[in-house]
N, C-alpha and C positions, 0 to 999 in steps of 0.2 A: 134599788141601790145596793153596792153592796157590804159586807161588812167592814171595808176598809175605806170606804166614802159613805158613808151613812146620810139621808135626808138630812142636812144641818135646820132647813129651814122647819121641819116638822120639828126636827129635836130640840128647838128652839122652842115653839109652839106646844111642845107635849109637855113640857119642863111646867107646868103651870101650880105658882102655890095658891093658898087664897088671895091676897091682896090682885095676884097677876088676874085671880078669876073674876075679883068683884071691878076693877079698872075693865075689863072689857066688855060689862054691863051697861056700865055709866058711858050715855053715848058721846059725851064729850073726850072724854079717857079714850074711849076703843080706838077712835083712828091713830092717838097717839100712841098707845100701847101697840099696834100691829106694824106702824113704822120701827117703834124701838125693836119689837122684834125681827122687825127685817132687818135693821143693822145691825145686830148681834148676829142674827145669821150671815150676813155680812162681811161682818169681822171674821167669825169661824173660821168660814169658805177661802180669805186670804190667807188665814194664816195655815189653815189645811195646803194650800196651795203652795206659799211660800216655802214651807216646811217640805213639801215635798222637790221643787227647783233646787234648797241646799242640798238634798241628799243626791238630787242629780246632778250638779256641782261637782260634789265631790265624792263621786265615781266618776264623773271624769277626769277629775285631779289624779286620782289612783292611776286608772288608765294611760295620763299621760306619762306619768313618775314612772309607769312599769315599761311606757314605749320609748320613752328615753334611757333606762337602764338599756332597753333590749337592742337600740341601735347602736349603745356603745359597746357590749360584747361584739355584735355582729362587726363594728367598724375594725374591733381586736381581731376579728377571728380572722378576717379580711388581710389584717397588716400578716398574722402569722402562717396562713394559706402564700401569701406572696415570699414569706420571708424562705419556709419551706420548698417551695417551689424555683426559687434562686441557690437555694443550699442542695435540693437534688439534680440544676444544671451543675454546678461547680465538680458533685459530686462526678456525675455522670462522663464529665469531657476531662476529668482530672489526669493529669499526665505521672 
């Protein structure tokens, strides 16, 4: 794994104080201790997740805000490419 996705289910599992270590002795406790730990790893894992969907979200909010700025120069540059181009006929056939 790497350091930007870490094992959540071991970091879950390595996390262990006493009370976590004496419940997964007692073998009533363990099965439920290794489920709670799996929904906490669980939990992590989503929100690892989630949290990484908003950031790519918005980069593409960015993205789009910067591709909409960029079509409306281009739309200007467009009108003043034509406007020019009408002003060097005028020019050009001027009597």
């Amino acid at each position: 794994m790497s350091a930007e996705n870490p094992d959540i289910k071991g970091k879950v599992e390595g996390e262990s104080d006493s009370i976590k270590k004496l419940e997964l002795l007692i073998p009533g406790l363990r099965g439920y201790r290794q489920k709670e730990d799996v929904r906490v790893a669980n939990e992590l894992l989503r929100n690892q997740m989630a949290d990484t969907l908003d950031r790519t979200r918005q980069n593409l909010e960015s993205l789009r805000k910067k591709a909409q700025w960029l079509a409306t120069m281009l739309s200007q540059i467009a009108s003043f490419v034509s406007q020019l181009q009408a002003l060097s006929g005028e020019v050009r056939h001027a009597q």
